[in-house]
C-alpha positions in Angstrom: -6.6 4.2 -44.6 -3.7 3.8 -41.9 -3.2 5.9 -39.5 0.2 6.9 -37.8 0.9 6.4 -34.2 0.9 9.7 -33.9 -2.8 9.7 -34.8 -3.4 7.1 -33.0 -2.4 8.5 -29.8 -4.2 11.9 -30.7 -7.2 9.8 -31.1 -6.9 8.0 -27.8 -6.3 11.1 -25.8 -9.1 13.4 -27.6 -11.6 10.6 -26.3 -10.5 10.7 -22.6 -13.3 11.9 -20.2 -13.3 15.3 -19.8 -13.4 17.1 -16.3 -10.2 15.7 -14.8 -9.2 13.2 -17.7 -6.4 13.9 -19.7 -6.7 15.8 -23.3 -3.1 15.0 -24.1 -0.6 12.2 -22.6 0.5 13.3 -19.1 3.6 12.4 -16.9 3.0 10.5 -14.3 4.7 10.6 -10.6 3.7 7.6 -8.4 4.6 8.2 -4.7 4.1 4.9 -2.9 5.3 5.3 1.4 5.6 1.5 2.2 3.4 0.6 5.4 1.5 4.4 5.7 -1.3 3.2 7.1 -4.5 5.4 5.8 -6.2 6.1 9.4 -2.6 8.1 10.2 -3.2 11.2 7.9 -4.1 14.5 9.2 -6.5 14.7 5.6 -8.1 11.7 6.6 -8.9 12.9 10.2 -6.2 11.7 12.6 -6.0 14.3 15.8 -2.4 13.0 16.1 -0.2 12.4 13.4 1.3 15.5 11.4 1.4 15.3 7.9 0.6 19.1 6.3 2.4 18.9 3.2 0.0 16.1 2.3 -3.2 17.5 3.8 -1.8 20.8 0.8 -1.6 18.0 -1.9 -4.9 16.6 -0.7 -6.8 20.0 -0.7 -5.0 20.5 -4.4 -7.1 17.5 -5.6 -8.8 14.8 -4.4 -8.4 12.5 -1.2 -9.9 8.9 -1.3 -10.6 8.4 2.5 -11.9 4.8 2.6 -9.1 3.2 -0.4 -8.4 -0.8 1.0 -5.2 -2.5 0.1 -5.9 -5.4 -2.7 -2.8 -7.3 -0.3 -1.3 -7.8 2.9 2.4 -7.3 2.1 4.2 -5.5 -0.2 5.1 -7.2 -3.3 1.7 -8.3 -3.7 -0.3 -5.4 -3.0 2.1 -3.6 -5.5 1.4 -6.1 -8.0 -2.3 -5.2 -7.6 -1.7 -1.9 -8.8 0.2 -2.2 -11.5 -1.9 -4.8 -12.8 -5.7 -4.1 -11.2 -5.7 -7.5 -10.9 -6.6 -9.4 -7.1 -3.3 -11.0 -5.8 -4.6 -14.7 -6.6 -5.0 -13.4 -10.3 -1.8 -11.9 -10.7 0.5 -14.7 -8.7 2.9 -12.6 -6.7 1.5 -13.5 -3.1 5.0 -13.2 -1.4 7.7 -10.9 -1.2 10.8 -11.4 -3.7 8.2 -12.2 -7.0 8.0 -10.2 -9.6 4.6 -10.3 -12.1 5.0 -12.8 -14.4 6.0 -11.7 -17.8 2.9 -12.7 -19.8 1.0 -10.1 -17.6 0.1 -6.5 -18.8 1.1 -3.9 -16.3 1.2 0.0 -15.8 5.0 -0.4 -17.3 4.4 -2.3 -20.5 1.3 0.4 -21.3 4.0 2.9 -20.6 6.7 1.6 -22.7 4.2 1.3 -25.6 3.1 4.7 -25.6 7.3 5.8 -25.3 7.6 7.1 -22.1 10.4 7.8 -20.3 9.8 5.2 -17.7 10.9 2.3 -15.2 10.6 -1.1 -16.1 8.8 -1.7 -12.6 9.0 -0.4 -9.1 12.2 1.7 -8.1 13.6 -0.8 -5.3 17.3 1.4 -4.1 19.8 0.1 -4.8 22.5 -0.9 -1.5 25.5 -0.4 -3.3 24.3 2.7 -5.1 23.1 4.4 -1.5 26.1 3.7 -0.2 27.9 5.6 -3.1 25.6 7.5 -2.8 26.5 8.3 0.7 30.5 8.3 0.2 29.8 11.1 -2.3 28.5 13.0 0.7 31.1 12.0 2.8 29.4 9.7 4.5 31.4 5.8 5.1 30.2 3.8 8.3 26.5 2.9 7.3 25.9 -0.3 8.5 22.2 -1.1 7.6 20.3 0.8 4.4 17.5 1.7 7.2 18.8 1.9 10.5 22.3 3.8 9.7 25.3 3.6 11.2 24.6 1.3 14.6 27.3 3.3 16.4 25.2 6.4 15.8 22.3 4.9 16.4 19.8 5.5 19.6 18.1 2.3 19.7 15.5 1.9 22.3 15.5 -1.9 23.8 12.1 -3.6 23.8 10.9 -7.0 23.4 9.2 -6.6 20.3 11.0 -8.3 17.5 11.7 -5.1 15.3 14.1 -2.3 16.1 13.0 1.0 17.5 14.4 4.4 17.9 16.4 6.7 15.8 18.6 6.4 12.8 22.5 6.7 12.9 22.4 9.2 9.7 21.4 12.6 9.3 17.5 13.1 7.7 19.4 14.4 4.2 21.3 10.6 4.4 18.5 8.5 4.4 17.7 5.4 1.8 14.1 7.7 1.3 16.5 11.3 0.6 18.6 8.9 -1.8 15.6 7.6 -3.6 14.0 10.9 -3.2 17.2 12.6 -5.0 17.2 9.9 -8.1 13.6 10.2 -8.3 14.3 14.4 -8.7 17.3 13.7 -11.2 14.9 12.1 -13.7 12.7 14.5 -13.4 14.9 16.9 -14.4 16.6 15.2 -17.2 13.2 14.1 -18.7 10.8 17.3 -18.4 10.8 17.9 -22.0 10.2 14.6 -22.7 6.8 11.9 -21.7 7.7 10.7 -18.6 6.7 8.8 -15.6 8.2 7.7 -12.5 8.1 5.8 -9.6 8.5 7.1 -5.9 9.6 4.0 -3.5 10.0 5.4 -0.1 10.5 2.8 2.7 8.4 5.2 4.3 7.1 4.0 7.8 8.0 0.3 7.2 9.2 -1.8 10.0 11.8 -1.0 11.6 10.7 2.1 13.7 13.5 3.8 12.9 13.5 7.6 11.9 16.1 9.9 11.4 16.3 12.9 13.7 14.6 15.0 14.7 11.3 13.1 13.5 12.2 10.4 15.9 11.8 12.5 18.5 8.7 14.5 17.4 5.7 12.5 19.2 6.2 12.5 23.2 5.3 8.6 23.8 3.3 9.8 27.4 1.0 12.5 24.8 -0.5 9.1 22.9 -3.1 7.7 23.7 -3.1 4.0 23.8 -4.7 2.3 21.0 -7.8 0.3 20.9 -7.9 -3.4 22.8 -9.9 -5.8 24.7 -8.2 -8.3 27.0 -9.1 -11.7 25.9 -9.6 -10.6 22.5 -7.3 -12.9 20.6 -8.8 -15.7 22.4 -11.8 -15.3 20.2 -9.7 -14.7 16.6 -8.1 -17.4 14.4 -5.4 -19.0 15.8 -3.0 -17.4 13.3 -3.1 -14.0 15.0 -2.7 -15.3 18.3 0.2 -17.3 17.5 2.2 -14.4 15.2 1.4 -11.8 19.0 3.0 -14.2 20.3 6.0 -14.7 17.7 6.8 -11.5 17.4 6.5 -11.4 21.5 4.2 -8.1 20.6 2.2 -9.7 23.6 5.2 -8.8 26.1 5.2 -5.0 25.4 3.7 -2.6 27.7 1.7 0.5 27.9 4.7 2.7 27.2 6.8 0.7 24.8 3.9 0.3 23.0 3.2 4.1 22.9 7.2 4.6 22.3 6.8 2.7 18.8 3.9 4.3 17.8 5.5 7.5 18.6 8.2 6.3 15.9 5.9 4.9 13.9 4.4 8.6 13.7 7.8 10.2 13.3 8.4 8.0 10.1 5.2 9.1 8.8 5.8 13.0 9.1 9.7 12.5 7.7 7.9 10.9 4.8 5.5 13.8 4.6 8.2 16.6 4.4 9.9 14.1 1.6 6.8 13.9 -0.4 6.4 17.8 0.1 10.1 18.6 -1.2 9.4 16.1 -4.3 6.1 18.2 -5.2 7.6 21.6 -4.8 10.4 20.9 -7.3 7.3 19.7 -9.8 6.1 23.0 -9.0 9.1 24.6 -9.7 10.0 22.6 -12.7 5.9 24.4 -14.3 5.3 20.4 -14.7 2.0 20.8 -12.7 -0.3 21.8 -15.5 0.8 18.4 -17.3 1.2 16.2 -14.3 -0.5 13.3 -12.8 0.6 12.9 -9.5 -0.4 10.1 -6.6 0.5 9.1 -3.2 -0.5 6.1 -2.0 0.7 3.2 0.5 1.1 -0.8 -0.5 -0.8 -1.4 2.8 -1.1 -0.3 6.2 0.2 -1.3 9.6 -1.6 -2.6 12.6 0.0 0.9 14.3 -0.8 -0.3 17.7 -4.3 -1.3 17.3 -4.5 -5.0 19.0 -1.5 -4.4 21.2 0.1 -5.5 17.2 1.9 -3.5 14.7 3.3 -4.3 11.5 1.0 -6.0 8.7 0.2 -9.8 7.4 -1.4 -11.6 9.9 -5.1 -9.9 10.0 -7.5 -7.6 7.8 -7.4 -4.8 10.5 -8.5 -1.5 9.5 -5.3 0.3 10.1 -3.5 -2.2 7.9 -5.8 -2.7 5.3 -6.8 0.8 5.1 -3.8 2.8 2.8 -3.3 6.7 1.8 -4.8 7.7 -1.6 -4.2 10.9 -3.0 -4.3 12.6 -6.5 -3.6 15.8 -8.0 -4.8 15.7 -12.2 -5.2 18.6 -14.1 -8.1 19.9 -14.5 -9.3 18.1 -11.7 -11.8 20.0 -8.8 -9.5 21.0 -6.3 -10.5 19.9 -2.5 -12.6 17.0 -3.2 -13.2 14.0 -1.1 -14.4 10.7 -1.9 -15.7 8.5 1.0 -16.9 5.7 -1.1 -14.7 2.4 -0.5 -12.5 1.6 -3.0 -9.7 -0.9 -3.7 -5.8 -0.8 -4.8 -7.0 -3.3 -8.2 -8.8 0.7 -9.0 -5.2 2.8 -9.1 -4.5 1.1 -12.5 -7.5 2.0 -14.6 -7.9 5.3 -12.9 -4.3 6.2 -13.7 -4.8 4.9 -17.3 -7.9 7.3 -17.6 -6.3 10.7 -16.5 -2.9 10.4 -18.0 -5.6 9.9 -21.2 -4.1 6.5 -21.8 -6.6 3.7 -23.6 -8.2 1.6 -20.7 -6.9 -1.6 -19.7 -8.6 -4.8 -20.7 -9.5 -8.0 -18.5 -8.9 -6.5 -14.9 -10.8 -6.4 -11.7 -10.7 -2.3 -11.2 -12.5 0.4 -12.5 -11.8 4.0 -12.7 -12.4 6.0 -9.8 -13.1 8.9 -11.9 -16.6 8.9 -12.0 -17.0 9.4 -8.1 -15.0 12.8 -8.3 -16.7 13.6 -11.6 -20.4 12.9 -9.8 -19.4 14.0 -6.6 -20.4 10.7 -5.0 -21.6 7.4 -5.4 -19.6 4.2 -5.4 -18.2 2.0 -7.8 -18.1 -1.1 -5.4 -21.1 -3.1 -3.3 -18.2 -4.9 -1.4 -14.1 -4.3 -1.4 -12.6 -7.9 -1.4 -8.8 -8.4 -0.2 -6.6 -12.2 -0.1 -2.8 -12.8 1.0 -1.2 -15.7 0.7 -1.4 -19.5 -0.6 -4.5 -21.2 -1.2 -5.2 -24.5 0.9 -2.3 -23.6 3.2 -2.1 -20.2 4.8 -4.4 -18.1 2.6 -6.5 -15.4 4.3 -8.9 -13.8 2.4 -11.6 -10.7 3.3 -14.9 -8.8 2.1 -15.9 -5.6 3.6 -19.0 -3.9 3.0 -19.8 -0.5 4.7 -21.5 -2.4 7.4 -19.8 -5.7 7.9 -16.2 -7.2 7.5 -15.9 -11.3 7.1 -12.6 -13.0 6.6 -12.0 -16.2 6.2 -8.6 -18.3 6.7 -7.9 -21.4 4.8 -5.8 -23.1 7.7 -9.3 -22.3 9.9 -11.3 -20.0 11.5 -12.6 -16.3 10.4 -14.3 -12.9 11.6 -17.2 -10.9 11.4 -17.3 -7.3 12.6 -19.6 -5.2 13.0 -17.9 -1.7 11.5 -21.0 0.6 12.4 -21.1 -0.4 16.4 -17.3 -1.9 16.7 -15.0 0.2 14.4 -12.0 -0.7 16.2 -12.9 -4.4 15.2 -12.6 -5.8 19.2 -15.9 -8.8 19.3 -16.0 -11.1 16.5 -19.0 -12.1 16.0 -18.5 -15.1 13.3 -20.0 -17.8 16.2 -23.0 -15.5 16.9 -26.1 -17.3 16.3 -27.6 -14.4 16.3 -25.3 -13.0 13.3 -25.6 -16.5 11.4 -27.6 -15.1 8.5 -25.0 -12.4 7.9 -21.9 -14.8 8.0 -24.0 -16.8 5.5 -24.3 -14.5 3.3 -21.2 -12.8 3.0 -19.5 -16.1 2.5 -21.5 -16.6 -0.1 -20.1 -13.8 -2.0 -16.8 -14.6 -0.6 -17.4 -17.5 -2.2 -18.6 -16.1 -5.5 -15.8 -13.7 -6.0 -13.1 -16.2 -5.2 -14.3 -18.3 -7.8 -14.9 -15.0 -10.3 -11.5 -15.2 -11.7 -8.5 -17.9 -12.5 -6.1 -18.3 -9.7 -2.5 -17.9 -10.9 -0.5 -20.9 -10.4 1.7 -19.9 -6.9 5.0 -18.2 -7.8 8.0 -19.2 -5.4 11.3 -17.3 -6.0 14.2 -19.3 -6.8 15.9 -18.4 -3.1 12.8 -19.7 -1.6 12.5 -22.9 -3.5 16.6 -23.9 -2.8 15.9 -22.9 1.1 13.1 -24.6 2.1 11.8 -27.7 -1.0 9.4 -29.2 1.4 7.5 -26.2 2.5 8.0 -25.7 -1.1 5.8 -28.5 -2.4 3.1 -28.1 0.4 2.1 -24.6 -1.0 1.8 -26.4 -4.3 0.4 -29.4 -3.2 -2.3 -27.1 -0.8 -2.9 -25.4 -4.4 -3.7 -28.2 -6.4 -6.0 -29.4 -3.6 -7.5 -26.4 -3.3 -8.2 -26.2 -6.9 -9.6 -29.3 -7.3 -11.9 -28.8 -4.9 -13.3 -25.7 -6.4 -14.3 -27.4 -9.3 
């Protein structure tokens, strides 16, 4: 007997877990703050940063404290949630790639089951802000983040990223632009299946906020964050040499406090953002049918090191991202301090919109853990950036111990119960040689768990620069070889 697809999705959704999984389809709204580090949320336990429309959401459902990027960067963390797949699985390890199209993702599942829905992430459009803005009366925007430069109160320092406060008003932004499309199809689709996606550039490099966030953290009130002098003389080479680049190793005390203050500002204008988003779901009556999550691609170094930005090293405040989720039917208030990774948002989402589970990934649903009210659903939480035999750095981090390991040479071991800020490594320590042994043994083991994904270039990047070009694939096939 056939059945319809009607039937079939009645089927599927009737045999979702109960207690927080879906009994019917849900909408889906996917907040995703580019860079929000998950150590700089007042939920998660920061004594500095201000963030209380998301400590609400978090008490309204349930707060992952411990969740680890599955990437370094954007693109490819991103592509680790959409697909659950680790970024050597999935290809994209550099900005500018999109997933291949053989791949399943979060959108294809979506399409099939008709909802309203992206094709993939929400990146704004220029040309559309800036109509956007003339709309509003708005016409000397120079820069999609920074404003209009005339308006602009840039502070000078020699780090190699702009710092101070935007030349538009806080309602002007590129994050209240995507904010108001994200609203509009909202409102054009609540009687329909829908799901969207949030992009906000969040508290991404530059450190630029509008006002009066920029100004909201004194610089002199921080305290300065963790670093021992000499430390990079005992890390890979890598990290030393990008302090360097980015000439984050001629900033002092107070220029490093004055970008963190920023850093801070962007988080709490992303906050409010997020805050105004989930009042007009409220207001809409889409909670009761509504799957909603806020999460980061990754972190940023936010200091830590004497460093910000992400890329170069697994630190904790990089690595580390926001995850929060509000399903209904769902215990209200419940944290989760179990580690988990970004590869988990796919199959968790899947579960509570009361989707059928994906097939063939490295997640698994994170439902269980708020369901039980603890446990884990990991022994270890594995991360990797970048292109095998060449520059590829990849991580596993236990509750005790993190080990990383870089293909172009060197590594780290910390010890996460007496050095949390991750200052000594310890990978030369004789007296540590049995852990480094084995945790690069299961390094070792989960690297060679899965296929590696041929390295994806984009087209810009291939007609810029051929002979860097042909060393990442040469590194790969090397690499490859010798894992056989």
């Amino acid at each position: 007997m056939s059945i319809t697809r009607r039937e079939f999705l009645g089927a599927a959704a009737a045999s979702a877990v109960a207690s927080g999984a879906a009994q019917g389809p849900r909408n889906l709204i996917f907040i995703i703050a580019d860079q929000h580090s998950g150590l700089a949320l007042g939920c998660n336990g920061h004594k500095v940063v201000r963030t209380p429309r998301l400590d609400a959401f978090a008490r309204s459902g349930v707060t992952f404290t411990h969740a680890h990027t599955a990437g370094l960067i954007c693109s490819p963390s991103r592509a680790s949630l959409d697909t659950g797949l680790h970024v050597h699985a999935h290809g994209v390890r550099t900005n500018g790639v999109k997933l291949p199209d053989q791949l399943e993702s979060i959108y294809k599942v979506l399409e099939r089951h008709d909802y309203v829905a992206p094709k993939e992430h929400n990146h704004s459009d220029r040309e559309a802000y800036l109509a956007w803005l003339r709309t509003r009366g708005v016409q000397d925007v120079d820069n999609p983040i920074i404003g209009s430069k005339s308006k602009a109160k840039l502070i000078p320092t020699p780090y190699r990223f702009e710092v101070g406060q935007a030349g538009v008003e806080q309602n002007e932004t590129l994050d209240a632009f995507t904010l108001d499309q994200a609203i509009r199809h909202i409102e054009e689709n609540r009687n329909r299946r829908f799901a969207v996606w949030v992009q906000l550039h969040g508290s991404h490099d530059p450190y630029v906020a509008a006002a009066p966030w920029a100004s909201m953290y004194k610089p002199s009130e921080l305290p300065m964050p963790p670093f021992r002098a000499g430390e990079y003389d005992q890390k890979p080479a890598r990290q030393k040499s990008t302090w360097q680049s980015q000439r984050a190793d001629q900033l002092s005390d107070n220029q490093i406090r004055t970008i963190l203050a920023h850093y801070y500002g962007m988080i709490s204008q992303t906050d409010a953002l997020a805050g105004k988003l989930l009042d007009k779901v409220s207001e809409l009556g889409l909670d009761d049918n509504t799957v909603v999550v806020y999460t980061a691609d990754h972190g940023d170094t936010s200091g830590y090191h004497r460093m910000f930005t992400k890329g170069f090293g697994f630190y904790e405040p990089a690595v580390r991202v926001p995850l929060l989720m509000r399903v209904p039917g769902m215990p209200a208030g419940v944290r989760v301090d179990a580690d988990v990774s970004g590869v988990d948002v796919l199959p968790t989402v899947l579960e509570c919109m009361g989707l059928p589970a994906a097939k063939n990934i490295h997640g698994t649903s994170l439902a269980p853990l708020w369901r039980n009210r603890g446990g884990s659903v990991h022994n270890e939480i594995f991360s990797g950036q970048d292109y095998e035999g060449v520059n590829r750095l990849v991580m596993i981090h236990t509750p005790e111990w993190k080990l990383t390991r870089y293909d172009e040479g060197g590594g780290e071991l910390y010890d996460l119960q007496q050095d949390p800020n991750e200052l000594n490594n310890l990978i030369l320590s004789p007296k540590h040689a049995d852990i480094v042994k084995k945790l690069s043994k299961r390094l070792s083991e989960w690297d060679r768990s899965f296929p590696h994904a041929e390295p994806m270039l984009s087209r810009q990047a291939e007609q810029a620069d051929p002979a860097r070009v042909e060393r990442i694939r040469e590194g790969f096939r090397k690499w490859k070889t010798s894992q056989m």
